[in-house]
C-alpha positions in Angstrom: 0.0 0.0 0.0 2.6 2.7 1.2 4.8 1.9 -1.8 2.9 2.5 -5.0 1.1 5.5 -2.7 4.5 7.1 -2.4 5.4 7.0 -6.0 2.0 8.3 -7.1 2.4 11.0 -4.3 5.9 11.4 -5.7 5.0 11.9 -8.9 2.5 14.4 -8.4 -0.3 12.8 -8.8 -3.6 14.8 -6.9 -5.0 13.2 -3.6 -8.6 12.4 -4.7 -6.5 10.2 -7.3 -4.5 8.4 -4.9 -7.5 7.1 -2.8 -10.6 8.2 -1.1 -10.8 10.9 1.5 -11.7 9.5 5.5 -13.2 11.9 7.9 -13.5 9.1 10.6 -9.7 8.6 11.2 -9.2 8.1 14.9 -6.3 8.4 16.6 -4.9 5.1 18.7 -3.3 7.8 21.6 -5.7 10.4 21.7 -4.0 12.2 24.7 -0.5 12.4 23.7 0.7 15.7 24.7 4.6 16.8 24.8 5.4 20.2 26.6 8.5 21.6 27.8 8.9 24.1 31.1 12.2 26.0 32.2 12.6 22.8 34.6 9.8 20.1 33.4 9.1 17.7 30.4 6.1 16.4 30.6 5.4 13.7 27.7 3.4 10.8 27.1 4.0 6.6 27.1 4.6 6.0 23.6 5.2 2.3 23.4 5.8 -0.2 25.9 7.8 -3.1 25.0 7.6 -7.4 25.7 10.2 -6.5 28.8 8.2 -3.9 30.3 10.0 -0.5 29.4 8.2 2.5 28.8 9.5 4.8 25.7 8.6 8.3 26.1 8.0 10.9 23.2 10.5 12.6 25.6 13.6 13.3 23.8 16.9 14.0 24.7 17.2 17.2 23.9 14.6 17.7 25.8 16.0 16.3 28.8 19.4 18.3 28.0 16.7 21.4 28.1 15.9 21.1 31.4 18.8 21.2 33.0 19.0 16.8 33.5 21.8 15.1 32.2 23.5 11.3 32.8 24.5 10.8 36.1 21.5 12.8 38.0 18.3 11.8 39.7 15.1 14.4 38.4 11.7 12.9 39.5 9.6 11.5 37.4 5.7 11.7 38.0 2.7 9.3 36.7 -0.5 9.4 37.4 -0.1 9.8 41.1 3.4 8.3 41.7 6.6 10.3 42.5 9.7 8.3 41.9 13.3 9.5 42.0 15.0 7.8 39.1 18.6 8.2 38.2 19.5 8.8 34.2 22.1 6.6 33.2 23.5 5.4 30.1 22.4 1.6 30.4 20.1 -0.7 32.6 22.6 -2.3 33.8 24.4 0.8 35.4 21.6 0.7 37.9 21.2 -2.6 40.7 19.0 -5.3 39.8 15.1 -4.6 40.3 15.9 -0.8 40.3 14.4 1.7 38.5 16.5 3.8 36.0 15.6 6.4 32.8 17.5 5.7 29.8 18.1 7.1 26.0 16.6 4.6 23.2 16.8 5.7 20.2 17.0 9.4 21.3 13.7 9.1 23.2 13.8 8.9 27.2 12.6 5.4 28.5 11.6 4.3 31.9 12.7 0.6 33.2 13.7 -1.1 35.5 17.0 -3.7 35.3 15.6 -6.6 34.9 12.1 -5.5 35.7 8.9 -4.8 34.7 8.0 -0.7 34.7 5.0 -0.7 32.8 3.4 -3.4 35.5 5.1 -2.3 38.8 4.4 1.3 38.2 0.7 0.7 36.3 2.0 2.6 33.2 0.0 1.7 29.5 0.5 3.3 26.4 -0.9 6.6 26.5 -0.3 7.4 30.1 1.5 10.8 30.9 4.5 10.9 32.4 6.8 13.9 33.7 10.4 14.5 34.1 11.0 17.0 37.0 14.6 18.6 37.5 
């Protein structure tokens, strides 16, 4: 589907060509929601993966914004939860069954080495989650 779309698209070819128009598109994460303050991201759980770490649409330059880098410990907030979680560069720089905030991919995650997050901490996708300084 998305390859003869793109060539068609490509090639100029007008909209009501390519297919027909939807107006009942819905989307699957109807609250995400990504704002930056002097000392505050506050994102949304993008995906949660088979191990049970939660990818942000956090990024790091977002972080960096804020005033966090590797090697502190901001708070991070969902739903009513207030954890301190230390940013390191791996899981595994954290002890077993702790809680730690990585970069995947250039997006902040929340896990926990050789954990679960998503369960412990009740997190789905969709679910906000803040990064305090």
């Amino acid at each position: 589907i998305f390859g003869p779309t793109a060539a068609k698209l490509s090639m100029g070819f007008p909209l009501d060509r390519i297919g027909p128009a939807t107006a009942d598109y819905t989307k699957k994460l109807a609250k995400v929601h990504h704002q930056l303050t002097a000392d505050t991201a506050d994102g949304t759980a993008m995906d949660i993966d088979k191990f049970g770490n939660v990818t942000t649409n956090v990024t790091e330059a977002d972080v960096a914004q804020i005033g966090v880098k590797v090697g502190d410990i901001p708070e991070v907030r969902f739903g009513s939860a207030r954890v301190r979680v230390p940013l390191k560069l791996t899981c595994g720089h954290v002890g077993r069954n702790e809680p730690v905030l990585i970069f995947y991919e250039g997006l902040l995650q929340f896990a926990i080495n050789e954990g679960n997050a998503a369960r412990k901490y009740g997190i789905s996708r969709g679910s906000g989650i803040k990064i305090v300084q």
